[in-house]
C-alpha positions in Angstrom: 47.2 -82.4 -87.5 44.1 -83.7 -85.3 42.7 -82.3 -82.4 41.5 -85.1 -80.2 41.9 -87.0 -77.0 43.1 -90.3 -79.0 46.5 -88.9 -80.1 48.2 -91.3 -82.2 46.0 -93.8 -82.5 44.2 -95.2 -86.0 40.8 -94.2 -86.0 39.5 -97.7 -86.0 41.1 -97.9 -82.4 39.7 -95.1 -81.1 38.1 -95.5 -77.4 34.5 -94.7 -77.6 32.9 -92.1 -75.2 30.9 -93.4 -72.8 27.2 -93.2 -73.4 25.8 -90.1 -71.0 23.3 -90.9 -68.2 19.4 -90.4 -69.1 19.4 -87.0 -66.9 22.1 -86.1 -69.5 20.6 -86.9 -72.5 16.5 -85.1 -71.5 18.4 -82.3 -70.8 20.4 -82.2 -74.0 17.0 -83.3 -76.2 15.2 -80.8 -74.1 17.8 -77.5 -75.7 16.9 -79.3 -78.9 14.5 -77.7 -81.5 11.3 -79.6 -81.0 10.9 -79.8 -84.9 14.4 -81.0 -85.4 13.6 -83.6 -82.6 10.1 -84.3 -84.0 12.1 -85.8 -87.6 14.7 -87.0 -86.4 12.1 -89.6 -84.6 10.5 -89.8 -87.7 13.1 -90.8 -89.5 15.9 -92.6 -87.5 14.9 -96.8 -86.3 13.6 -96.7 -82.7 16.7 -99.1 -81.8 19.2 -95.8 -82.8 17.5 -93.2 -81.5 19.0 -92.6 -78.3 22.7 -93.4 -80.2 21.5 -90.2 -82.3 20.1 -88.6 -79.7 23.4 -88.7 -77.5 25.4 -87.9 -79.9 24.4 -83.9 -79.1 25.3 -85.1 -75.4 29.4 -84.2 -74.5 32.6 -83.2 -75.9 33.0 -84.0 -79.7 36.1 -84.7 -81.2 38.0 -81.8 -83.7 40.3 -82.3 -86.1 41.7 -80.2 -89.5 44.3 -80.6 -92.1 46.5 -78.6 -93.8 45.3 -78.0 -97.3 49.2 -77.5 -98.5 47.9 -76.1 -101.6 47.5 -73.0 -99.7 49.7 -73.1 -97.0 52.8 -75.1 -95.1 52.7 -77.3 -91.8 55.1 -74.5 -90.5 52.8 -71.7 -91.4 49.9 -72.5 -90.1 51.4 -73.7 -86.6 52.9 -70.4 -86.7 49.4 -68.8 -87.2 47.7 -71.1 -84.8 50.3 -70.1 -81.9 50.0 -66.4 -82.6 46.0 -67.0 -82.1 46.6 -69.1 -78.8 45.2 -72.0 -80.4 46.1 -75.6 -79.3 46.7 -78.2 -81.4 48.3 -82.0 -81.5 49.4 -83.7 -84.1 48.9 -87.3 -84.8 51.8 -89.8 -85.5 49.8 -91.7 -87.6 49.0 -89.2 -90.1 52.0 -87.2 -91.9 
């Protein structure tokens, strides 16, 4: 099971999300602890740091597996239905 907007597609043909407009990504870096902001420009190359920094920007993608050591496909879509939570599975991952 995977929880994102690429449903049954291989990860390595995933669409990428567009990058977010500048006003987008201040406003993000701005609800940003300044420290936290402060090392990552310390320690990420000037030529990714706005990749980083965008990466706070937008949706991210969720996903989970069953750990079938402790419980069953079944049972846990069960259990995620009773708690009203959505859920897709991928094709390309049993």
């Amino acid at each position: 099971m995977h929880g994102h907007t690429d449903e049954g597609k291989p990860p390595d043909s995933r669409t990428t999300p567009a990058s977010p407009c500048l006003n987008d990504l201040v406003s993000a870096v701005s609800q940003l602890p300044a420290q936290f902001v402060a090392r990552l420009r310390k320690i990420v190359p000037d030529a990714c740091l706005e990749g980083c920094l965008s990466s706070f920007v937008g949706s991210k993608f969720v996903g989970f597996r069953v750990n079938t050591l402790k419980s069953d496909r079944a049972a846990l879509e069960r259990e995620l239905a009773e708690l009203a939570v959505s859920f897709k599975k991928v094709e390309w991952l049993p």
